[in-house]
mmCIF file as gemmi writes it, N, C-alpha and C atoms, coordinates in Angstrom:
data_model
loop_
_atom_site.group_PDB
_atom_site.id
_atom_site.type_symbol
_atom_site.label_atom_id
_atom_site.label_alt_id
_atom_site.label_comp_id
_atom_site.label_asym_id
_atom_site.label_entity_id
_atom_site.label_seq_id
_atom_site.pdbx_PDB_ins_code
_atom_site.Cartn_x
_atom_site.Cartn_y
_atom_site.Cartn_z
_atom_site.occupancy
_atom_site.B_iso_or_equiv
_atom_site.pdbx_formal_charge
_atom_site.auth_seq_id
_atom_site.auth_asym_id
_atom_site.pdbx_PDB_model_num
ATOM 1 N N . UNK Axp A 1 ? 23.582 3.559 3.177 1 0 ? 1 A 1
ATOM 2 C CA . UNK Axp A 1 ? 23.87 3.742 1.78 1 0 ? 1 A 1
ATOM 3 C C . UNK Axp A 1 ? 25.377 3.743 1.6 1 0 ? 1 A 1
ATOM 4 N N . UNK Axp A 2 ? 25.588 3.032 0.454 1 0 ? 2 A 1
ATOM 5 C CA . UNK Axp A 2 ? 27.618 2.903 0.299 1 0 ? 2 A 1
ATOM 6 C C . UNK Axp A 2 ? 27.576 2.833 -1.279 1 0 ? 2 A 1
ATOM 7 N N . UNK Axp A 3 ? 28.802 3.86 -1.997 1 0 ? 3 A 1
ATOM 8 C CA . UNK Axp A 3 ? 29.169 4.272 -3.441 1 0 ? 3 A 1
ATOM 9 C C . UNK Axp A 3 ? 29.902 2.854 -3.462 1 0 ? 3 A 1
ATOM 10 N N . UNK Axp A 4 ? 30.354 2.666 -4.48 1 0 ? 4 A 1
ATOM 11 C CA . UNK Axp A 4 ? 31.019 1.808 -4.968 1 0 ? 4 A 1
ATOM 12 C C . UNK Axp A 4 ? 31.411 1.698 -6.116 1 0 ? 4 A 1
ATOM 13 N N . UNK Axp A 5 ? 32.56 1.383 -6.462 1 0 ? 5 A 1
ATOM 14 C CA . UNK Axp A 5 ? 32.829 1.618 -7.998 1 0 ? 5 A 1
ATOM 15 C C . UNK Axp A 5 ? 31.916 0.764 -8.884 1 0 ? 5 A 1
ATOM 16 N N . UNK Axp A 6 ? 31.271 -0.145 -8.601 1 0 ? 6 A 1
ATOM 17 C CA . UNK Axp A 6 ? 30.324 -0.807 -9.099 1 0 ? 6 A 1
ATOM 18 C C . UNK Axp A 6 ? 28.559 -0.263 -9.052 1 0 ? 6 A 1
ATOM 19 N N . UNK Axp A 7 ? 28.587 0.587 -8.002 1 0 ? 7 A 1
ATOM 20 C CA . UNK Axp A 7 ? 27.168 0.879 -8.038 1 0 ? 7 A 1
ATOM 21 C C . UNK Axp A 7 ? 27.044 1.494 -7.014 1 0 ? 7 A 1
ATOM 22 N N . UNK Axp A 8 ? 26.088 2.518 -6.517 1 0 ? 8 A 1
ATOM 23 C CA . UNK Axp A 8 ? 25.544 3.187 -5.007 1 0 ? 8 A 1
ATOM 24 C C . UNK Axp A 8 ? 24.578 1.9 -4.595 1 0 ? 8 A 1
ATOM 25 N N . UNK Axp A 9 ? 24.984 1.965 -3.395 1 0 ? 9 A 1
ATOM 26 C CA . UNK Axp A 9 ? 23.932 0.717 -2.829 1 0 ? 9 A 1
ATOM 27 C C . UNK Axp A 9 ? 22.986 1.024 -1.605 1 0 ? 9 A 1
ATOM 28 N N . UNK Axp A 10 ? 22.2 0.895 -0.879 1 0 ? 10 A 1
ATOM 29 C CA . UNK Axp A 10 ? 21.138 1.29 -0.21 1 0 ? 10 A 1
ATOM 30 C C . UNK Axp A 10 ? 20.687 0.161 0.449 1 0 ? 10 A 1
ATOM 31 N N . UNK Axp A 11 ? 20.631 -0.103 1.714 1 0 ? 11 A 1
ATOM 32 C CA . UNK Axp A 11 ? 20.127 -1 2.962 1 0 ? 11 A 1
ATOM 33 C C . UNK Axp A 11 ? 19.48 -0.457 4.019 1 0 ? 11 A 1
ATOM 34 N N . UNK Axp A 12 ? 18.507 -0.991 3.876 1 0 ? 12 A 1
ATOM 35 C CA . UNK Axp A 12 ? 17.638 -0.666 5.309 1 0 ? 12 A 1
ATOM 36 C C . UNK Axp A 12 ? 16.988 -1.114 6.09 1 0 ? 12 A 1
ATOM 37 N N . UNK Axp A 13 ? 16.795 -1.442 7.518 1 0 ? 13 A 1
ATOM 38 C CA . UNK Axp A 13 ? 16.271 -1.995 8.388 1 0 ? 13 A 1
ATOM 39 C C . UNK Axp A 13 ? 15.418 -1.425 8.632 1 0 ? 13 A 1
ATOM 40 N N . UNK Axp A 14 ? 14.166 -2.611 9.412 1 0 ? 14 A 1
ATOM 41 C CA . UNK Axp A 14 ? 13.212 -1.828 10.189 1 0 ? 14 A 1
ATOM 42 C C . UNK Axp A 14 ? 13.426 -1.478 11.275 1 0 ? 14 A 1
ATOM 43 N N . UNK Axp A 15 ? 12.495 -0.111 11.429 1 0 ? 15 A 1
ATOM 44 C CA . UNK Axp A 15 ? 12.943 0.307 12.693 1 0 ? 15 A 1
ATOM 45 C C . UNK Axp A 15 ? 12.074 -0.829 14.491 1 0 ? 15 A 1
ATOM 46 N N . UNK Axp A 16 ? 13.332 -1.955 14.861 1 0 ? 16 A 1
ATOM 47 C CA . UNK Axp A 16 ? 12.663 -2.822 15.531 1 0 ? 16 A 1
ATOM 48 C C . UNK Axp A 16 ? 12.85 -2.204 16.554 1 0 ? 16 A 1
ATOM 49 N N . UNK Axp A 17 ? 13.439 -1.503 16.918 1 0 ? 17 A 1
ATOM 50 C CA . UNK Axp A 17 ? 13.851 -0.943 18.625 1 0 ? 17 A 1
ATOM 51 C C . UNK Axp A 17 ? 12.762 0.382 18.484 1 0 ? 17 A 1
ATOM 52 N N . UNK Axp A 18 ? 11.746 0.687 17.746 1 0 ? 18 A 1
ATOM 53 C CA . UNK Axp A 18 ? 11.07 1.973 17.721 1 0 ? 18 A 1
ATOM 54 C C . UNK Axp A 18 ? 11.825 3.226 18.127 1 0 ? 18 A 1
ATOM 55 N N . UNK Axp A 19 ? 12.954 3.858 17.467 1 0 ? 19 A 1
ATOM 56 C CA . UNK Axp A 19 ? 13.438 4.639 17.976 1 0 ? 19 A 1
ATOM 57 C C . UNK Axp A 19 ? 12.849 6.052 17.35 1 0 ? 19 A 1
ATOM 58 N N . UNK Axp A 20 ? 12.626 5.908 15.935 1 0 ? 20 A 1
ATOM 59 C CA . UNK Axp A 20 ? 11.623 7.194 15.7 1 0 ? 20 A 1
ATOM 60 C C . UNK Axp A 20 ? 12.617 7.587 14.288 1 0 ? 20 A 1
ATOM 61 N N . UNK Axp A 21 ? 13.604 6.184 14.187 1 0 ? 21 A 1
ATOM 62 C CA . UNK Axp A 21 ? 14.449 6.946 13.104 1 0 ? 21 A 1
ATOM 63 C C . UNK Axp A 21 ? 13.382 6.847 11.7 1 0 ? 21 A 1
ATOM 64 N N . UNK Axp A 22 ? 14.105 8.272 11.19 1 0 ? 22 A 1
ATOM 65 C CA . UNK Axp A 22 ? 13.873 8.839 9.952 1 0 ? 22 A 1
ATOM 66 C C . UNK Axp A 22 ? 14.554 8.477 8.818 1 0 ? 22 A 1
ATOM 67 N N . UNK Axp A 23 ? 13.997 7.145 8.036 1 0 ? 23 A 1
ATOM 68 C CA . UNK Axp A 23 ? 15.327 6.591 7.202 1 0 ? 23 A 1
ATOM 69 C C . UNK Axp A 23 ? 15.242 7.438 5.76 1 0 ? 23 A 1
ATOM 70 N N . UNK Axp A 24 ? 14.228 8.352 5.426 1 0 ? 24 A 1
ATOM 71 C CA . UNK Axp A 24 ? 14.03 9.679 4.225 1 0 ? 24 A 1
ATOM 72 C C . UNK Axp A 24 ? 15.372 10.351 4.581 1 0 ? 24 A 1
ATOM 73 N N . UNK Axp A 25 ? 15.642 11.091 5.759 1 0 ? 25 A 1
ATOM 74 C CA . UNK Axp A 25 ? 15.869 11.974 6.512 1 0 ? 25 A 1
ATOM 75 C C . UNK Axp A 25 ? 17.436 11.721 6.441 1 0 ? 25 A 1
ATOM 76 N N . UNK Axp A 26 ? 17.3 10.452 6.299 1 0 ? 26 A 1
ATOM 77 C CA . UNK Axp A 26 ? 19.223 9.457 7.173 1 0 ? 26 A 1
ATOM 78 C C . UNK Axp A 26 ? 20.009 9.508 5.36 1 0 ? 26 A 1
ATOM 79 N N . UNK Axp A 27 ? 18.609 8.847 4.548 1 0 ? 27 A 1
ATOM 80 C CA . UNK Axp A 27 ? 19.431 8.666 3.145 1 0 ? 27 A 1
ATOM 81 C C . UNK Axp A 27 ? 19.564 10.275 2.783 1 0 ? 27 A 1
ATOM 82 N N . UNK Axp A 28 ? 18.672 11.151 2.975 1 0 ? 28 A 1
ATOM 83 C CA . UNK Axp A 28 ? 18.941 12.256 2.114 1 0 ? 28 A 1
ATOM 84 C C . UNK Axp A 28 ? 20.1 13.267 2.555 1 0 ? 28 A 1
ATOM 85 N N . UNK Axp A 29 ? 20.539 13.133 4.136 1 0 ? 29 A 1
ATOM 86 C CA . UNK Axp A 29 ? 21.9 13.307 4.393 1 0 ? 29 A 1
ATOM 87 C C . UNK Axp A 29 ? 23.103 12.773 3.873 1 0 ? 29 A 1
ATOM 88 N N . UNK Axp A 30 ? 22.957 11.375 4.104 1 0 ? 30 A 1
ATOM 89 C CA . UNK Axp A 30 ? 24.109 10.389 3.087 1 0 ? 30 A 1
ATOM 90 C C . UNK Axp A 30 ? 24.542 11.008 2.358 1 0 ? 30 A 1
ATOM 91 N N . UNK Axp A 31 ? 23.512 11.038 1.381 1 0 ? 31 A 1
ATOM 92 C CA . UNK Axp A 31 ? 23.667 11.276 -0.134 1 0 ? 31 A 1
ATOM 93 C C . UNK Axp A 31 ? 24.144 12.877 -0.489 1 0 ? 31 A 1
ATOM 94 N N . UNK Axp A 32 ? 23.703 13.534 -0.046 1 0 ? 32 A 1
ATOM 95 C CA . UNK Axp A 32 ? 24.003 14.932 0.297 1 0 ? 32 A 1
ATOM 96 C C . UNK Axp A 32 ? 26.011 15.281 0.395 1 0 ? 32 A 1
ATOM 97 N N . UNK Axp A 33 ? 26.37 14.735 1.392 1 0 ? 33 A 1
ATOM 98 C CA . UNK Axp A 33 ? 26.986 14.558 2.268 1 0 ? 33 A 1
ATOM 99 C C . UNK Axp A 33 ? 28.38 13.562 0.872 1 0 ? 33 A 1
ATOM 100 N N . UNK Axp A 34 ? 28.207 12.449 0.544 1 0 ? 34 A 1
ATOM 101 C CA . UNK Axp A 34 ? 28.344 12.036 -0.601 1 0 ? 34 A 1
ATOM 102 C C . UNK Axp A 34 ? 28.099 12.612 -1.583 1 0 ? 34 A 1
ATOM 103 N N . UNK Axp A 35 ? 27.908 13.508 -2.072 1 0 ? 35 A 1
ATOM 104 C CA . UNK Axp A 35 ? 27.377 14.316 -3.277 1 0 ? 35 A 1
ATOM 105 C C . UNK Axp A 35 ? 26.631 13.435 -4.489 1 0 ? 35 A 1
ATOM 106 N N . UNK Axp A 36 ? 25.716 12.906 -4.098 1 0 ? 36 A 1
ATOM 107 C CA . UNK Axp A 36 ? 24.982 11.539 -4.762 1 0 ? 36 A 1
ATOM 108 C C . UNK Axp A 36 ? 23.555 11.973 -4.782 1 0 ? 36 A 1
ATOM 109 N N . UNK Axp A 37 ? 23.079 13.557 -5.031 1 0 ? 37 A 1
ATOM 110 C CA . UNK Axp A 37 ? 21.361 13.448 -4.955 1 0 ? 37 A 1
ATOM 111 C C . UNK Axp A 37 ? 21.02 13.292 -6.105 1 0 ? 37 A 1
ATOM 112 N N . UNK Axp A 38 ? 21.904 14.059 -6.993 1 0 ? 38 A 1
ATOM 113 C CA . UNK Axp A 38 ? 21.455 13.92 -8.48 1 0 ? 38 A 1
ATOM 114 C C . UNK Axp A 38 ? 21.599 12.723 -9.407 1 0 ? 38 A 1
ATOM 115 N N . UNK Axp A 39 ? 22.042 11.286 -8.769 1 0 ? 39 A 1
ATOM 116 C CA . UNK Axp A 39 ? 22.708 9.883 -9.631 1 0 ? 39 A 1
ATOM 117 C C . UNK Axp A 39 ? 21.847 9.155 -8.752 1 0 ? 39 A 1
ATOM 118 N N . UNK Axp A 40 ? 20.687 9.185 -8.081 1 0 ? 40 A 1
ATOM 119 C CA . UNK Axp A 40 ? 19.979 8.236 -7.384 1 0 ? 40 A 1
ATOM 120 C C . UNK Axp A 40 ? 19.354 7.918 -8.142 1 0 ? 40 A 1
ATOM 121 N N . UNK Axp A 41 ? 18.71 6.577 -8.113 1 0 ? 41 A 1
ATOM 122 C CA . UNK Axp A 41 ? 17.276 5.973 -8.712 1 0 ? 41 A 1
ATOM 123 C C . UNK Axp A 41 ? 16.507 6.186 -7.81 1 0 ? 41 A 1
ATOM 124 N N . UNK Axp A 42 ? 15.231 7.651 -7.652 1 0 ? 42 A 1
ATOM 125 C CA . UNK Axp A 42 ? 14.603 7.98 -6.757 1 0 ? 42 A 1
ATOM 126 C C . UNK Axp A 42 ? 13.442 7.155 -6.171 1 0 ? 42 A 1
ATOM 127 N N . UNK Axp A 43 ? 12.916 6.306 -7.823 1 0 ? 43 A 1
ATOM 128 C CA . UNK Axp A 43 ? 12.358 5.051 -7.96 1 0 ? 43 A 1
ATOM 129 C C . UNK Axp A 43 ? 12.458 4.184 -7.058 1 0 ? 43 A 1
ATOM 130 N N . UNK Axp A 44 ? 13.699 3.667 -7.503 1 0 ? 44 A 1
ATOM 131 C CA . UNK Axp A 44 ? 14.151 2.401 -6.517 1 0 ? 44 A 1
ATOM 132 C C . UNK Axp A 44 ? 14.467 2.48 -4.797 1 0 ? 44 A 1
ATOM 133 N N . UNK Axp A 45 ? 15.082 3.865 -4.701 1 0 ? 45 A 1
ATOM 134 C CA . UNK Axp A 45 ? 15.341 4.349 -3.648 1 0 ? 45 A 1
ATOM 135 C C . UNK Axp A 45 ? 14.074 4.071 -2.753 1 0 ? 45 A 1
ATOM 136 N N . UNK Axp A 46 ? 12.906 4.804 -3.063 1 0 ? 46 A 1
ATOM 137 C CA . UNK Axp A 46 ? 11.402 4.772 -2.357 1 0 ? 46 A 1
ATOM 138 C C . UNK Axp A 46 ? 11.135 3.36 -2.192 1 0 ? 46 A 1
ATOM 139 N N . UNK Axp A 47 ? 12.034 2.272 -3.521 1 0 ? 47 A 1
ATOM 140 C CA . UNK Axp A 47 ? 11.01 1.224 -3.225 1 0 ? 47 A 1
ATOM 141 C C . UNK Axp A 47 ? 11.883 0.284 -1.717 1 0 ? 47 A 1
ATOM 142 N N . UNK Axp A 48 ? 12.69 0.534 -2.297 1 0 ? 48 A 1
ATOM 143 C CA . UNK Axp A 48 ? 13.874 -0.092 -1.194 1 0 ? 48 A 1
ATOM 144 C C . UNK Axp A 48 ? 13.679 0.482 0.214 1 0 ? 48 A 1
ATOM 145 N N . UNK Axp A 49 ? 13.644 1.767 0.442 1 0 ? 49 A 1
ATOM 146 C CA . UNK Axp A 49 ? 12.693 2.531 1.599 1 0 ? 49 A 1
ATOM 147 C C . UNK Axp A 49 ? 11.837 1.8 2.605 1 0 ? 49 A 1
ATOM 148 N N . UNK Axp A 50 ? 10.869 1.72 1.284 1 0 ? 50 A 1
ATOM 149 C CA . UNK Axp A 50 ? 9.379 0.556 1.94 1 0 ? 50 A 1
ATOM 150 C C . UNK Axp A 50 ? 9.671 -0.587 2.661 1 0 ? 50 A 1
ATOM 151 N N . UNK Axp A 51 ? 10.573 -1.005 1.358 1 0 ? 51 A 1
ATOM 152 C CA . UNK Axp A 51 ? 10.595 -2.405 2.087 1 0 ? 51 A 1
ATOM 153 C C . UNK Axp A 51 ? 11.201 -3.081 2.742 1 0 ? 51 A 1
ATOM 154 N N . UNK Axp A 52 ? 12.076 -2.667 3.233 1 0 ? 52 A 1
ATOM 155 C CA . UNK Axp A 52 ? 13.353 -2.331 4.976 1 0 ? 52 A 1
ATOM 156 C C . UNK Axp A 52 ? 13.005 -4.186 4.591 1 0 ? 52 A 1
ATOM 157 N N . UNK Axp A 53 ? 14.391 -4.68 4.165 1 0 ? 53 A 1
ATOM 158 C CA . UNK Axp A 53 ? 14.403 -5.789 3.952 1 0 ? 53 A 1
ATOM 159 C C . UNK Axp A 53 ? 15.619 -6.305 4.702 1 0 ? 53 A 1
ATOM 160 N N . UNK Axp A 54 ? 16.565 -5.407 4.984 1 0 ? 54 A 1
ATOM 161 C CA . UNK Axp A 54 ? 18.019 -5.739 5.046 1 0 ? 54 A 1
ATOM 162 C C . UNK Axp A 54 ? 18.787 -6.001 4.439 1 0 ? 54 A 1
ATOM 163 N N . UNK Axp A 55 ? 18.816 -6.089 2.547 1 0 ? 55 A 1
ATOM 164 C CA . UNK Axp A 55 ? 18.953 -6.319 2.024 1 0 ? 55 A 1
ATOM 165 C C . UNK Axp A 55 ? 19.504 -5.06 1.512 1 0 ? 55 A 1
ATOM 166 N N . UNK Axp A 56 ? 21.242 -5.56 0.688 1 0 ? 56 A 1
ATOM 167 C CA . UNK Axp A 56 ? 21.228 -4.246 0.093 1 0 ? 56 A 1
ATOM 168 C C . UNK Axp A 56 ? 20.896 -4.148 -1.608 1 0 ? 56 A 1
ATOM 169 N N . UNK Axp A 57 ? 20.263 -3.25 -2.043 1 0 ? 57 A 1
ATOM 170 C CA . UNK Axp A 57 ? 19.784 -3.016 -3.188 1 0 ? 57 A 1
ATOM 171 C C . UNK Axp A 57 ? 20.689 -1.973 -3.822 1 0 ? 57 A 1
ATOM 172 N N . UNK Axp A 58 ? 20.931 -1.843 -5.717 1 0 ? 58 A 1
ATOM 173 C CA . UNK Axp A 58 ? 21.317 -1.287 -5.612 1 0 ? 58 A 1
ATOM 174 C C . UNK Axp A 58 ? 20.844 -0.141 -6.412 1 0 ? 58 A 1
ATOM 175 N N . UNK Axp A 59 ? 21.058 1.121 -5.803 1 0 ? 59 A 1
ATOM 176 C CA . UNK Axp A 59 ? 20.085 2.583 -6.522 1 0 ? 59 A 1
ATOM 177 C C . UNK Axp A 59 ? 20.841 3.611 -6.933 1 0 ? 59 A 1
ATOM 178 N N . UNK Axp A 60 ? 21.919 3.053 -7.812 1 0 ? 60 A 1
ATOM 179 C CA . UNK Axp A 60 ? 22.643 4.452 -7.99 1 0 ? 60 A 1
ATOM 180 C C . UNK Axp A 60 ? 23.873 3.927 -8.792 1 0 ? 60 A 1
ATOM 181 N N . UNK Axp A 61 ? 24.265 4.635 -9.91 1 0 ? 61 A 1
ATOM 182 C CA . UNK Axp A 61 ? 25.161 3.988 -11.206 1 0 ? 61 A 1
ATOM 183 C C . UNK Axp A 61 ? 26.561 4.411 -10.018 1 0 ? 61 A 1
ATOM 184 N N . UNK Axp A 62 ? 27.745 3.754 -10.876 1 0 ? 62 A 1
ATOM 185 C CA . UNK Axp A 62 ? 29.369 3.759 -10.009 1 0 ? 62 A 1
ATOM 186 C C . UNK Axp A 62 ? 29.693 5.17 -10.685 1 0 ? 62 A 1
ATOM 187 N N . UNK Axp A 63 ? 30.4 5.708 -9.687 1 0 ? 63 A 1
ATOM 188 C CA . UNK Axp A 63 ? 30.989 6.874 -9.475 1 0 ? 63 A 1
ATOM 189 C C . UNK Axp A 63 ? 31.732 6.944 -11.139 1 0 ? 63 A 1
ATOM 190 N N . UNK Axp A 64 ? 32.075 6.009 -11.816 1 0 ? 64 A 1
ATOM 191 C CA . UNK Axp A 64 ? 33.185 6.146 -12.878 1 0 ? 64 A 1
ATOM 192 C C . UNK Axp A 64 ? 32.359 6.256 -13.737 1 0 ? 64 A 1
ATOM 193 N N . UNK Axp A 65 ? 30.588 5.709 -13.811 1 0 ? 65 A 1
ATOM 194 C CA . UNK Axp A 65 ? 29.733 5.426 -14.774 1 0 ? 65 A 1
ATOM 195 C C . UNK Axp A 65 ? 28.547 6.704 -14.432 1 0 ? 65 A 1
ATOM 196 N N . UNK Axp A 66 ? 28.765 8.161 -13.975 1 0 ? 66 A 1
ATOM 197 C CA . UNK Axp A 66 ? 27.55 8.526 -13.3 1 0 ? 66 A 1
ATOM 198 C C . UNK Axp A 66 ? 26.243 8.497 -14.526 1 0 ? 66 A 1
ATOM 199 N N . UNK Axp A 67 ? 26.504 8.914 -15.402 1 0 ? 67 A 1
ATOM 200 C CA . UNK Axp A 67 ? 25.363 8.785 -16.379 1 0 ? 67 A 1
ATOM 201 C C . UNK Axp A 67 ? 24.464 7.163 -16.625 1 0 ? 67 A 1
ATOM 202 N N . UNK Axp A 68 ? 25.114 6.463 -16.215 1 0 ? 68 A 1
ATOM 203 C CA . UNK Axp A 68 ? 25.055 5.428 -17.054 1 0 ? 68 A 1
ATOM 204 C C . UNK Axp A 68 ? 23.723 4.939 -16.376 1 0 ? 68 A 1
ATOM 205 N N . UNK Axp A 69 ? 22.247 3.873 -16.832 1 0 ? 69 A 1
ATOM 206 C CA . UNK Axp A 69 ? 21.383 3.274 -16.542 1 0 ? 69 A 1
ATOM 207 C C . UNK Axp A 69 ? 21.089 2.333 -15.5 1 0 ? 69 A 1
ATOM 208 N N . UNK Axp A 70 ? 20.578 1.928 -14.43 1 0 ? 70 A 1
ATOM 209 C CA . UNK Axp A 70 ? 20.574 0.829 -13.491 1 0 ? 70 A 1
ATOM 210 C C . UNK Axp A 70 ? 20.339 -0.323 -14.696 1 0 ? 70 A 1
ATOM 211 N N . UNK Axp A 71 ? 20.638 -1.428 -14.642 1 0 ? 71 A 1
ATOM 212 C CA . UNK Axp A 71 ? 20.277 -2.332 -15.129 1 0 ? 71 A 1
ATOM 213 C C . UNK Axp A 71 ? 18.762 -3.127 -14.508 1 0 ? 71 A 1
């Protein structure tokens, strides 16, 4: 997961090496840690979760915009 003045963004892989990682566990530190629990799209977050695309998506308005809507 990476802030950006444009948007919080969120990427995730599958886990191919089976290591047992916890990617709930990994974002909700991030974000924590970032002070970002309350500006997530919890929505999008879960969906992006699922679908370990590698792809980064983005789930979370820019630090300058926190109120503001995902498009």
């Amino acid at each position: 997961m990476f802030p950006t003045e444009i948007g919080s963004y969120l990427e995730v892989q599958r886990d191919i090496y089976n290591q047992g990682i916890d990617p709930w566990r990994t974002l909700l530190e991030l974000a924590d840690k970032a002070r970002l629990l309350d500006r997530l799209d919890w929505v999008r977050v879960s969906q992006v979760l699922r679908a370990a695309d590698g792809i980064a998506h983005r789930v979370g308005p820019s630090a300058e915009q926190p109120g503001k809507a995902l498009p």
